[in-house]
N, C-alpha and C positions, 0 to 999 in steps of 0.2 A: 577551536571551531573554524567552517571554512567560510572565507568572506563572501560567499557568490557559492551561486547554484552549483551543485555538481550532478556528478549520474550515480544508479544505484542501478544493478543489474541489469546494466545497458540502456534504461532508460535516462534521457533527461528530465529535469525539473524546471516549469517555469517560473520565472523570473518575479519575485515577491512583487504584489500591486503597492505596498507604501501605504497605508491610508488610518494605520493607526499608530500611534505616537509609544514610544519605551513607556514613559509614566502612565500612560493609556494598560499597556499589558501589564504593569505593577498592580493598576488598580481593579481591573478584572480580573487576573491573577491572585488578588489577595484571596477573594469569594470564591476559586476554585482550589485553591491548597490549604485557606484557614476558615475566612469570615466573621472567627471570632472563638470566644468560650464557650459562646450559648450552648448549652445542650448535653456538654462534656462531664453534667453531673456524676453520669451513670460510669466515668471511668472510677471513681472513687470505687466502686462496687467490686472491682475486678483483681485490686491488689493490695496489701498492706503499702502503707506510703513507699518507704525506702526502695523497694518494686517498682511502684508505680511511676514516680519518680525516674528512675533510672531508666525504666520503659521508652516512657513518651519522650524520651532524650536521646540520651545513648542510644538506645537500638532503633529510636526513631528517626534518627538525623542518617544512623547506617543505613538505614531504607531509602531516607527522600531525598539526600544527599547523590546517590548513584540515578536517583528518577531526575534529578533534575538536570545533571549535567547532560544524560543522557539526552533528553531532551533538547538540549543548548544545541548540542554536536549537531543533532537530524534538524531542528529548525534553522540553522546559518546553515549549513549545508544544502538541505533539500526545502528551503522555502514555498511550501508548498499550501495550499487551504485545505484544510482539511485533517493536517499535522500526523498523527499516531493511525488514521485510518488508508491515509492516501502512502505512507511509507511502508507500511506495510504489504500496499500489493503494487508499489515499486520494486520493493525487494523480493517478493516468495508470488507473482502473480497475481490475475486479477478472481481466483477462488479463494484460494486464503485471504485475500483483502478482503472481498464478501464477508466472509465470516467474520473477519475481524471487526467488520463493518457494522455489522448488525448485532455480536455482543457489547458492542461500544455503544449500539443506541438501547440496548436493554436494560445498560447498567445505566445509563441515567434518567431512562426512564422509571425505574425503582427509586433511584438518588433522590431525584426531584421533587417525588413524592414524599419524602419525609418531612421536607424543610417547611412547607405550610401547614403538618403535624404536628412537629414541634410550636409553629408560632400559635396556633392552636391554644395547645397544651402551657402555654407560657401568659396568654390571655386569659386560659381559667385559673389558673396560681391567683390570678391578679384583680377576676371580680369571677362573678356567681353568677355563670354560663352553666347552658345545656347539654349535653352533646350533639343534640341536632346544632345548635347553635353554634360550636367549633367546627361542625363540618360547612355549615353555611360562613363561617371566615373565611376557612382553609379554601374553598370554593373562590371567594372573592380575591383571595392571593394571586390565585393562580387567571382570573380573571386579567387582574390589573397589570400581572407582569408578561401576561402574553401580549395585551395592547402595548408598552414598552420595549417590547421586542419588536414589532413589527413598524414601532417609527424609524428604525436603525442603527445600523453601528455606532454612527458617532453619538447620540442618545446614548446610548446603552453605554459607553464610553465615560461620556460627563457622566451620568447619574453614578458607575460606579465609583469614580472618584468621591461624589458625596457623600456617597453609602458609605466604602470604607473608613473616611472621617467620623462620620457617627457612629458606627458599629464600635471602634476601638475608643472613643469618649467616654462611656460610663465604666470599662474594663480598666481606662488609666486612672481615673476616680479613683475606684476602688480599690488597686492595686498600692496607688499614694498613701490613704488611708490605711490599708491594713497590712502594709510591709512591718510595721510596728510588732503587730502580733505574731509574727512569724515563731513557729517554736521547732526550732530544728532537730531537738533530741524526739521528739514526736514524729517528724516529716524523715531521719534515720532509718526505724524502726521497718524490719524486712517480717515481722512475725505480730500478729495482734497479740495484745497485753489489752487481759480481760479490764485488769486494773484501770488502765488510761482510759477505756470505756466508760467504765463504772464510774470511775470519779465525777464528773460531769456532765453524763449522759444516761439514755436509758440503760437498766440493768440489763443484761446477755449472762447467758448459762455458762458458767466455767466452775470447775474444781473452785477455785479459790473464791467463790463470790463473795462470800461470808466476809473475808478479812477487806475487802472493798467500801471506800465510803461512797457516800452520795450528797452532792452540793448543787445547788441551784446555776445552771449556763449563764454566763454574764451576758451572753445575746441573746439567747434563744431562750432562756427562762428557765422555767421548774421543766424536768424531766415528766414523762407520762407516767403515772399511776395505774398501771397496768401487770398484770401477769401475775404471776403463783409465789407465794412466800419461801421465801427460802429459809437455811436453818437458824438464822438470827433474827426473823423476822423481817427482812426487807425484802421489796418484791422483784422476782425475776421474771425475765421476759423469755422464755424460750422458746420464739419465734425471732429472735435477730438476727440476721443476717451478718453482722460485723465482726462476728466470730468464726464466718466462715473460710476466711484466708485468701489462696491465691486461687482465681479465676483464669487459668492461661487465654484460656479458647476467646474469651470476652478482650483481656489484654491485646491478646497479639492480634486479633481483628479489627477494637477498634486503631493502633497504631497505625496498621495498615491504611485504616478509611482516611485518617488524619494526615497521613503525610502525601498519598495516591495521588492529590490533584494536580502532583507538579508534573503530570506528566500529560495533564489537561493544559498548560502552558502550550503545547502545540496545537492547537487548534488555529492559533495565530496566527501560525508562521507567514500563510503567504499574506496575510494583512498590514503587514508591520513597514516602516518606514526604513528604517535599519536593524534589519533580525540581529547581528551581532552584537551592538549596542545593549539592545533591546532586551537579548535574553540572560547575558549577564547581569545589566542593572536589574532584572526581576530578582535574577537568585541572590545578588549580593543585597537586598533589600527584603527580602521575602524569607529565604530562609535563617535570619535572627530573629527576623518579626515573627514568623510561626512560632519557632520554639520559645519566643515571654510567649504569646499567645498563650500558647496550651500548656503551659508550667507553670508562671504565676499566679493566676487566678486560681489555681487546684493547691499549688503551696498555699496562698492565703486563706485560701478554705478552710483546707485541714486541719490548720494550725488554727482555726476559729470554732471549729467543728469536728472533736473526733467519732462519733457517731457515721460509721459509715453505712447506715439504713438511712439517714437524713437525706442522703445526696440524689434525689429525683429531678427533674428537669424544672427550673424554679428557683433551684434551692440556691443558686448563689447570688439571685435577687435579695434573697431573705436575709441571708448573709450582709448583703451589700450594705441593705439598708441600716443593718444591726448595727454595721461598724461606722458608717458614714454620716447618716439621718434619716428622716422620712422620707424626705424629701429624694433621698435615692432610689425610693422604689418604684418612681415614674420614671425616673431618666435609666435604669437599667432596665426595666420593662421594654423603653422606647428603644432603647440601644437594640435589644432581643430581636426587637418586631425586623426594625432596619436590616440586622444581620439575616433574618431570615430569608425576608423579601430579598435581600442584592444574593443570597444564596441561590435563591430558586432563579433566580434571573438569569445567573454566572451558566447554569445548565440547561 
């Protein structure tokens, strides 16, 4: 990367102002490339483990690995405010910059809007709310972190460094906890095996249900009693979803959402103290951190849980608590709230 500003299609670039610190873009940085597991239930949904697995990894590090250096190169180089919108009509003029300008504020204004959905949706898991009453949170999210925005940078600065500390506290909990249960010939597996369902889950429709047993979840309890008898007399559910295999379209979009934000890293550049510094210590601190991120908590899931209709937004609260205590179903609830709120803030 280049140490000092240079030019890009005959323009110059002015001279970064300095005013936020490398550990500063680390900790903003987290909440625009990770933030956390919160939410990542719904990956379970999209592939059989050994997929999934291989997905959010491998082909996800080939994705955010080139967004990120990319990245590195134009912020030392072109330290600019504004980062991925201001380079852009450096180099192709100030029309294509427009456009690029204003699908850049579209896409997070959709983005944005999720994150106090989710904290929402993570609130009703956890007591017996309304739906008026999730939109009157979500409401009050967005209240609180636009006041936080408008005290400033360095605000916004320190709080995300506290935010990321709590956000990743209940995930290394639970992580410590349930490494134990890990079951790797389960987390292998590229094809659903009606069987491994059955065994300690709800029943799902396949050829072979019959010769399948049925035993009580050591976390989650008795399976649901639901659905149509099958020819041995146990009952089938044929509405499961965990028999229906690989989901690409769901896979490879959300990889994409997941790794995307390293290229939100620029937004800093002309803010930073030392952009070179700055944006390699992000990547070499950021991208191992994403990928436990978004790996472990889904390995210890799995392998806790092979039911993949269970996995809705929540569910690795339930998890948590199963493996850990009661006592974890506050501090991963709080963990949630946190990660949301420094989410919706990062945008």
């Amino acid at each position: 990367p280049h140490a000092a500003a240079g030019t890009m299609g005959g323009a110059e670039a002015p001279a970064t102002t300095g005013r936020v610190s490398a550990f500063g873009l680390v900790a903003v940085g987290f909440f625009w490339v990770s933030g956390g597991s919160y939410g990542n239930e719904a990956l379970v949904l999209s592939a059989p483990p050994g997929l999934l697995l291989f997905g959010i990894s491998i082909v996800g590090l080939c994705y955010g690995i080139p967004l990120a250096l990319i990245t590195a190169e134009l912020g030392t180089g072109w330290p600019v405010a504004g980062g991925m919108a201001q380079w852009v009509e450096i180099a192709c003029g100030p029309v294509l910059g427009a456009h690029n300008a204003w699908w850049i504020w579209v896409s997070y204004v959709f983005d944005s809007a999720i994150y106090p959905v989710l904290a929402s949706h993570y609130l009703a898991a956890t007591t017996d709310i309304t739906p008026t009453q999730q939109s009157l949170y979500a409401t009050f999210i967005v209240a609180v972190m636009t006041v936080v925005k408008l005290m400033g940078r360095s605000v916004l600065e320190r709080l995300s460094t506290l935010l990321a500390v709590l956000t990743l506290t209940p995930s290394v909990i639970y992580m410590s906890f349930g490494v134990s249960h890990v079951d790797m010939n389960y987390l292998a597996s590229v094809e659903d095996d009606p069987c491994t369902l059955l065994a300690t889950q709800q029943l799902c429709t396949a050829p072979n249900a019959s010769s399948c047993t049925w035993s009580e979840h050591p976390l989650l309890g008795a399976p649901a009693m639901a659905g149509v008898g099958s020819a041995d007399g146990q009952l089938v559910d044929d509405s499961a979803p965990g028999c229906e295999g690989l989901n690409l379209s769901l896979l490879l979009s959300y990889i994409m959402w997941l790794y995307s934000g390293f290229v939100s890293l620029g937004s800093l550049a002309g803010e930073l103290e030392d952009p070179v510094r700055s944006y390699w210590l992000a990547i070499l601190m950021l991208v191992p951190l994403v990928l436990i991120v978004n790996c472990m908590p889904l390995i210890v899931s799995m392998s806790l849980d092979h039911d993949r209709n269970h996995f809705q937004p929540g569910h690795f609260q339930v998890l948590a608590t199963g493996v850990v205590g009661h006592w974890m179903k506050a501090v991963y609830f709080t963990g949630s709230q946190i990660s949301l709120y420094g989410l919706y803030n990062s945008t």
